[in-house]
Every structure is written in structure tokens, then in C-alpha cells.
C-alpha positions as CSV (number, residue, x, y, z in Angstrom):
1,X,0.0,0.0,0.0
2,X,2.7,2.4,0.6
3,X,4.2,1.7,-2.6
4,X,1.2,2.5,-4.2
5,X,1.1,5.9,-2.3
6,X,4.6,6.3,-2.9
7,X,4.3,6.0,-6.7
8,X,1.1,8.1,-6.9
9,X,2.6,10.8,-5.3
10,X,5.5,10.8,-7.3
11,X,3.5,11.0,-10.4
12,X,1.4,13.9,-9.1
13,X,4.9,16.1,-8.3
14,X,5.9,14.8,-12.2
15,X,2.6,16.0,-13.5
16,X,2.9,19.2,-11.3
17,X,6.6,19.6,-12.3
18,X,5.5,19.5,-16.4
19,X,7.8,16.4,-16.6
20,X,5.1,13.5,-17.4
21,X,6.6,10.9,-19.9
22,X,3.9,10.3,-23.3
23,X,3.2,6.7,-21.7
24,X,1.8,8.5,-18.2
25,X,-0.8,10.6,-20.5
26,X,-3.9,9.7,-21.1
27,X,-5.6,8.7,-24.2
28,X,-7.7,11.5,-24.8
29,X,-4.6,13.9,-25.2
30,X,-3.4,11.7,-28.2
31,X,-3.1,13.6,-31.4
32,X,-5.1,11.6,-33.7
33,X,-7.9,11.5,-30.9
34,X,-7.5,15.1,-31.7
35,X,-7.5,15.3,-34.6
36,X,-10.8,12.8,-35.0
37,X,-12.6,15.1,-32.9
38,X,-12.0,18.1,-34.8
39,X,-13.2,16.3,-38.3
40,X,-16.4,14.7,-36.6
41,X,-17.6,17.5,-33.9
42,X,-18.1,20.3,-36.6
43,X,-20.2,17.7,-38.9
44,X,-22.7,17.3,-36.0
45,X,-23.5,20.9,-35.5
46,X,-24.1,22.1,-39.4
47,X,-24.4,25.5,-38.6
48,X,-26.6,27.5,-41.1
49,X,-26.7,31.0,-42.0
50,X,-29.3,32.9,-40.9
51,X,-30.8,35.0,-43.7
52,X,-33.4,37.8,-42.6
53,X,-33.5,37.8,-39.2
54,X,-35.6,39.1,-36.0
55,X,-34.6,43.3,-35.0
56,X,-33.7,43.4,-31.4
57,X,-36.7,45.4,-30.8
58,X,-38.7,42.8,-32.5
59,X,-37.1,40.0,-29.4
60,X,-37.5,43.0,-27.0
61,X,-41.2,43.7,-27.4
62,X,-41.4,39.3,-27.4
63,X,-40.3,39.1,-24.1
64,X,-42.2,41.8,-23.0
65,X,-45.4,40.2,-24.5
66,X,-44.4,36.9,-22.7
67,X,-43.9,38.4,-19.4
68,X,-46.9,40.8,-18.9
69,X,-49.1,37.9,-20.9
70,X,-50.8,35.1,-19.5
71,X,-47.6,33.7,-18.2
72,X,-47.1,36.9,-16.0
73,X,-50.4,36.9,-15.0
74,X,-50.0,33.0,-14.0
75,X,-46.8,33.7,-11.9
76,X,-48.6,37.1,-10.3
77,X,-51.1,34.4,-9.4
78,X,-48.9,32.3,-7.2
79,X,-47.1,35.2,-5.9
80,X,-50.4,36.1,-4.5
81,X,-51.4,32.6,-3.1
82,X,-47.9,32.8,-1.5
83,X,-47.8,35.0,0.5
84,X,-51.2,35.0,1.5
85,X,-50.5,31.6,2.9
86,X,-47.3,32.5,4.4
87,X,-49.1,35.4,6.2
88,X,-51.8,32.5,7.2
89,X,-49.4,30.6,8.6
90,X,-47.7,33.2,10.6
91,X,-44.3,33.2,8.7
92,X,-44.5,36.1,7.1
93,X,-45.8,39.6,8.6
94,X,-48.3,41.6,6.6
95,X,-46.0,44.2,5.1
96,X,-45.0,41.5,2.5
97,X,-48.3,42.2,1.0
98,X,-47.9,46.0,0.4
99,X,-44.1,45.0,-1.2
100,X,-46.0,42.5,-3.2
101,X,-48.6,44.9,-4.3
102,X,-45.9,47.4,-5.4
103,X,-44.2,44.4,-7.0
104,X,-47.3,44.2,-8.8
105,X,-47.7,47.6,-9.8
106,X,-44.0,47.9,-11.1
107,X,-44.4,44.9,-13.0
108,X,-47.8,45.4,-14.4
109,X,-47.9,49.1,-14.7
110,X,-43.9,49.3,-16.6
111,X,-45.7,49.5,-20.1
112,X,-47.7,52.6,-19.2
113,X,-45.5,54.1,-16.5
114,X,-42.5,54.1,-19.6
115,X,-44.3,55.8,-21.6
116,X,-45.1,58.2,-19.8
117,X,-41.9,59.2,-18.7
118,X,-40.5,58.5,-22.6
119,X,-43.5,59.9,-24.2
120,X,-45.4,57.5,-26.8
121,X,-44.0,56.6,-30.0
């Protein structure tokens, strides 16, 4: 057993010290495995130009959609049903609900409070 420490340690100061021998690497370092993975890998992805395209503002106004849509309202759901059962329960004190009502508002009321302060456009 000591032996077996004895050699492991020596090869992890060789490996430390830059000075490990081609038979101590491993495999994966081999050229030709290399070399195989740089002719097969790019054949699996077949990247394809994209022609066209989507405006940022287009992916920008997306995400908004998807946030104040039905998915928003969903999560505004739970948020509700959260904390009205954490305040049920005792574990959370009733000011939670006037920081999720502001939540709420913030999240809700970005569209019209932005345009406001940008002006419509």
C-alpha cells in the first residue's frame, strides 16, 4: 500500500513539475484523438446561415409580450397565493403584501409608466 502511495505521489509532483513521460498521459490527449474530434464535432452541428432575421426590438417587445401575458399573469397568481398563505401561517408579517402589491404595480404598470416618462412613439 505504501508503494502505491509512494508511486502516486511521485507521479502527481511529475505531473505538477510538467515532466510527465507520453506513456503516463492519457488517451484523450493523443493527437489523432485530436484530430478525430476536430473532423467529426463540426459535422454534428451544421451551422446555417441565418438569412433575414428578427430586430432586437422585435425579441425585446417578445419578451415583454411573454412576461406581462398570461404567463405573468399565471406567476402574479402564485405570488399572491404565497404569501397570502405565508401570512396565514404566521411566517411572514403583513407588510409582504404591500411589497408584493408594489411588486405588482411595477411589473404590471412598466408598459404605461415608460411611456409616460418617454412619451409614446
Amino acid at each position: 500500500m505504501k508503494q502505491r502511495l509512494t508511486k502516486l505521489r511521485d507521479r502527481a509532483a511529475n505531473f505538477a513539475a510538467g515532466t510527465v513521460s507520453k506513456i503516463d498521459r492519457g488517451a484523450w490527449i493523443h493527437p489523432a484523438v485530436l484530430v478525430t474530434a476536430g473532423l467529426l464535432l463540426p459535422a454534428v452541428a451544421h451551422a446555417q446561415v441565418v438569412s433575414g432575421g428578427t430586430s432586437p426590438t422585435t425579441i425585446i417587445d417578445n419578451i415583454a409580450t411573454f412576461i406581462l401575458g398570461p404567463f405573468g399573469e399565471g406567476v402574479a397568481v402564485l405570488a399572491v397565493a404565497a404569501v397570502g398563505f405565508m401570512c396565514w401561517t404566521g411566517r411572514m408579517g403583513f407588510h409582504a403584501i404591500g411589497w408584493l402589491a408594489a411588486g405588482l404595480v411595477l411589473v404590471f404598470g412598466s408598459s404605461y409608466l415608460v411611456t409616460t416618462f418617454v412619451g409614446g412613439g
